[in-house]
C-alpha positions, -999 to 999 in steps of 0.1 A, spaced: 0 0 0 14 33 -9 25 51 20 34 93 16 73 102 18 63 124 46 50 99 69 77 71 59 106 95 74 85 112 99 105 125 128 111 97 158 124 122 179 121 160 189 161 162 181 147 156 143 120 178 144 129 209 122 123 244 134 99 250 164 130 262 182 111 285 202 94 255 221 113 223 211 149 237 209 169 227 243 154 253 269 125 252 250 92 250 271 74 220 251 107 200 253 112 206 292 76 193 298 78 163 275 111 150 288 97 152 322 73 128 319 43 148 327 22 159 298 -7 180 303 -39 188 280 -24 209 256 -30 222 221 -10 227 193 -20 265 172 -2 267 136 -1 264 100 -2 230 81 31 205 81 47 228 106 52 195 134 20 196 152 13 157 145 50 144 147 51 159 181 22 142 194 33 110 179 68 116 195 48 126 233 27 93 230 57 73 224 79 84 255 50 78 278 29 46 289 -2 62 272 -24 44 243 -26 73 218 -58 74 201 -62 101 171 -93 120 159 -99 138 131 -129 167 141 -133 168 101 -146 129 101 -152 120 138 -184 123 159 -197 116 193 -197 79 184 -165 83 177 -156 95 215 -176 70 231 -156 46 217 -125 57 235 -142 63 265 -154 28 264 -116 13 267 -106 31 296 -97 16 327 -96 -22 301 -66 -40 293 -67 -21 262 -55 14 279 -35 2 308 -20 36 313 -46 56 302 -52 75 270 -36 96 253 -61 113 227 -48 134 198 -77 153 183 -70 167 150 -84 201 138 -110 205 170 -123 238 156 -145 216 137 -158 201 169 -190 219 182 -199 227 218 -216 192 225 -182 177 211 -161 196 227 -178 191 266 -183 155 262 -143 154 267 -144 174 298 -148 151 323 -123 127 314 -96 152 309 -105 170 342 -100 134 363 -68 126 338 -79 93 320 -76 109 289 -47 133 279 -57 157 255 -36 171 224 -54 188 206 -42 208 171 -56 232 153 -46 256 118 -70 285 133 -70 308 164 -82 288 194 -90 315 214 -120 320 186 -127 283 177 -126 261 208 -144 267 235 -135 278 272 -139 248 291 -117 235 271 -88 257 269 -91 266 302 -81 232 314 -51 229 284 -17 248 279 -18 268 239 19 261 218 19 279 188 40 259 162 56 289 135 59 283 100 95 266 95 123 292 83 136 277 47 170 274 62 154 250 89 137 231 61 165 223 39 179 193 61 147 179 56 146 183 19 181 170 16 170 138 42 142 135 18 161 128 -11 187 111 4 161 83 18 148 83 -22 179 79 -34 186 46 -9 152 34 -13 148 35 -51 186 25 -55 195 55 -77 223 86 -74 203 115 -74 222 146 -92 205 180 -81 213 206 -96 229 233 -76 200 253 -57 175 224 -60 172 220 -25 174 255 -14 147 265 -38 119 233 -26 130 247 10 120 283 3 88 284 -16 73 254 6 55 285 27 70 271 58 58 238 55 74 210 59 54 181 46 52 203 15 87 202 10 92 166 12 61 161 -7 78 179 -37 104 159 -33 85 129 -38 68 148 -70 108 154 -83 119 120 -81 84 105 -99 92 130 -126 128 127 -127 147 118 -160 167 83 -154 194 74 -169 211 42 -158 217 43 -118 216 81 -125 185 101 -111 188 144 -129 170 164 -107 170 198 -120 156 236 -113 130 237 -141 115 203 -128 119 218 -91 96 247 -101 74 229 -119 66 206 -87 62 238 -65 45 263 -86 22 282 -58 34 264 -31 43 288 -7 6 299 -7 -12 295 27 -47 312 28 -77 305 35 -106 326 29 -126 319 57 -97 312 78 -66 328 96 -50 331 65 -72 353 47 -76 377 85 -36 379 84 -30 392 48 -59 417 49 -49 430 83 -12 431 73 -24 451 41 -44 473 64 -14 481 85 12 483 63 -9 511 44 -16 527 75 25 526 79 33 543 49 51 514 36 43 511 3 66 482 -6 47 460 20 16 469 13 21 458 -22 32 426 -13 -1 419 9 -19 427 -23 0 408 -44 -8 377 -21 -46 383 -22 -46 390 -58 -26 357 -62 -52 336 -42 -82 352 -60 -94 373 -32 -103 403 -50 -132 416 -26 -112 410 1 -88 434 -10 -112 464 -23 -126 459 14 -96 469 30 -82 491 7 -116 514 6 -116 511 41 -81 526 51 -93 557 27 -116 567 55 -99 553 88 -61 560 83 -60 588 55 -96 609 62 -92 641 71 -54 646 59 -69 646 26 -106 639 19 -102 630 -17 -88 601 -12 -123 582 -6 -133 592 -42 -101 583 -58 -99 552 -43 -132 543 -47 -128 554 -87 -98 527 -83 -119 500 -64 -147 503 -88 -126 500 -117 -108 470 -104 -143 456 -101 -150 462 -138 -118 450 -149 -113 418 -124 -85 404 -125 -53 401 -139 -65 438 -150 -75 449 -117 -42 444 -102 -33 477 -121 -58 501 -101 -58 484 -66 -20 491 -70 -22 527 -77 -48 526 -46 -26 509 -23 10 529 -33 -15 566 -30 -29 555 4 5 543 16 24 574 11 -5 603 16 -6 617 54 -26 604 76 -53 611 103 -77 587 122 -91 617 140 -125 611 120 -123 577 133 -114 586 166 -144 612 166 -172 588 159 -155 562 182 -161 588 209 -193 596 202 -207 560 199 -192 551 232 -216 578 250 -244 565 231 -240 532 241 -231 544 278 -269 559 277 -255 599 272 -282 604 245 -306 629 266 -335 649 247 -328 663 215 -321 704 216 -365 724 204 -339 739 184 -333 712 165 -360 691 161 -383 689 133 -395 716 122 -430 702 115 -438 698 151 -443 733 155 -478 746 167 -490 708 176 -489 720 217 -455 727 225 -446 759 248 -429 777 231 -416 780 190 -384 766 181 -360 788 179 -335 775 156 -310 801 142 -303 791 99 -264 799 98 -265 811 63 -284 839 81 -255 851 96 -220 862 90 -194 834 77 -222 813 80 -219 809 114 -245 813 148 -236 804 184 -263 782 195 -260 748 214 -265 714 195 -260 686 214 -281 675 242 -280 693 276 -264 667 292 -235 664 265 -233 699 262 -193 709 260 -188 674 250 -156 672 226 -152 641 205 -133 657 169 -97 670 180 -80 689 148 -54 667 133 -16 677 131 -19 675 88 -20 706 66 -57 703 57 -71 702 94 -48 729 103 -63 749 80 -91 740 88 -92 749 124 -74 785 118 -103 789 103 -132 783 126 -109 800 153 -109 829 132 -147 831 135 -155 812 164 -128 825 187 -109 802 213 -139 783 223 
């Protein structure tokens, strides 16, 4: 039966684990717990093929656990039962040791129906997961486990394992594999940081490979062939998708216009064209505003364009968006001002509004007393003191003039006619 590269030279031991350093390298937290002997519930946070499984594995094997493994994509309450019903048999004489594959997928009722058994320590949990678990599982369970977050492996890190791939090929299949120089380098770096990846491409190289005699070529243009798009992780309803639009989002609000091209370039690459016009029109308002107004029609002219285009055209006007909101000046005092004023709305400081400024059709239905209002344009600069918030806001501030050219101007303006108040 055909067995994946990956899993025939799977890592026996957490010296042969790549990357991870952070947690598995000698002072590493993960690595202190596991070589004491006393493994709590924990789960594993992190991309695909970074070690989350091969760790497990390696945990279950120094300890006098059964390991048991669940995948939340396929497995049900049935499926838990099923473990539960071993325990304390001659089946799990030291217990269980369950390793539960993607649990986000696991609802509520899933999730609790572990509980008990972790809490009294028949089962040991390990639990893995590609998305935030602070959003996807719930708190009675990672209250009673300790979070890891597994990295994406640097391409330096994965090398050894591309050239231990090929090596075990090369015994295996009793060929001499010739790379060509930067073979190995190049599967490393456009694997996206993961590891089974890697290897996988590997396996694709040698399938493809031209033979001659004992003689296995393994060359660059084969190499990228095998990985084309590799190095792509995203998911659109995922982490991966949240990650590039937020690091889009930031790295215009930055001024860095190099970075925020990349983060484009990686939606555009996966398709994710809305994605991108969300975030793009977006920052117009909340990073840019008031330094320069214009830019919400300009980049909405670009957005709309890019919509009418799609893509590969649309690239062209999302990247004259993205370079003009990166390198404008910015203000979030906009932002900052309805912020403010929505926070005393939802505190309950939304008294009566002002006779003033009510509407005018409710004039002569009973009230006391007309009402009052004073038109501006009726007065010089178009411009009449007269109070418009509520009574109990009155003197409330929530817009503070921004530092930029435009709301300077602004306010030497209304100080002008206003005075200092």
């Amino acid at each position: 039966m055909y067995r994946p590269l990956a899993d025939e030279i799977r890592p026996r031991s957490l010296d042969e684990v790549v990357g991870q350093e952070h947690i598995l390298g000698r002072d590493g937290m993960l690595r202190r717990i596991v070589e004491s002997g006393n493994v709590p519930n924990m789960i594993f946070y992190g991309p695909s093929g970074t070690g989350k499984t091969t760790v497990a594995r390696i945990i279950a094997a120094r300890t006098n656990r059964t390991l048991r493994r669940l995948n939340a994509t396929t497995a049900g309450i049935s499926d838990i039962k099923a473990i539960i019903d071993e325990l304390d048999t001659l089946l799990t004489p030291g217990g269980v040791l369950l390793y539960l594959d993607e649990i986000q997928y696991f609802n509520k009722k899933q999730q609790q129906s572990l509980l008990e058994f972790i809490e009294n320590g028949s089962i040991t949990l390990i639990a893995s997961t590609t998305e935030n678990p602070y959003f996807y599982v719930f708190n009675a369970i990672l209250s009673r486990s300790t979070i890891f977050e597994f990295k994406s492996v640097p391409a330096q890190a994965v090398v050894p394992a591309v050239d231990r791939a090929i090596a075990y090929l090369s015994a295996r299949d009793g060929v001499e594999a010739v790379a060509e120089e930067g073979v190995a380098g190049y599967i490393a770096s456009v694997c996206g940081g993961d590891v089974r990846k890697a290897i996988n491409s590997v396996e694709l190289l040698f399938s493809a490979g031209r033979r001659s005699g004992g003689r296995l070529s393994l060359t660059m243009d084969d190499a990228r062939a095998v990985s084309q798009r590799s190095s792509m992780h995203y998911d659109r309803e995922g982490d991966g998708h949240f990650d590039t639009v937020s690091a889009l989002m930031k790295s215009m609000r930055g001024s860095d216009p190099d970075a925020a091209l990349h983060y484009l370039a990686r939606l555009l690459e996966a398709g994710d064209l809305i994605g991108a016009c969300r975030r793009i029109l977006c920052s117009a308002s909340e990073d840019v505003g008031l330094a320069y107004p214009l830019a919400v029609p300009i980049v909405k002219a670009c957005v709309d364009s890019a919509l009418q285009l799609g893509l590969p055209e649309a690239q062209l006007p999302l990247g004259e968006a993205v370079i003009l909101l990166s390198t404008w000046p910015k203000s979030n005092t906009a932002c900052l001002g309805i912020l403010a004023a929505r926070a005393d709305v939802r505190a309950g400081k939304a008294g009566p509004i002002p006779r003033e400024l009510q509407n005018v059709h409710a004039d002569g239905t009973g009230f006391e007393r007309e009402q009052g209002y004073q038109y501006p344009h009726d007065y010089p600069h178009h411009w009449v003191r007269q109070q418009y918030l509520p009574d109990n806001l009155a003197g409330a501030r929530y817009y503070t003039y921004g530092d930029n050219r435009t709301e300077q101007a602004a306010k030497q303006y209304w100080e002008q006619i206003k005075g200092s108040d």
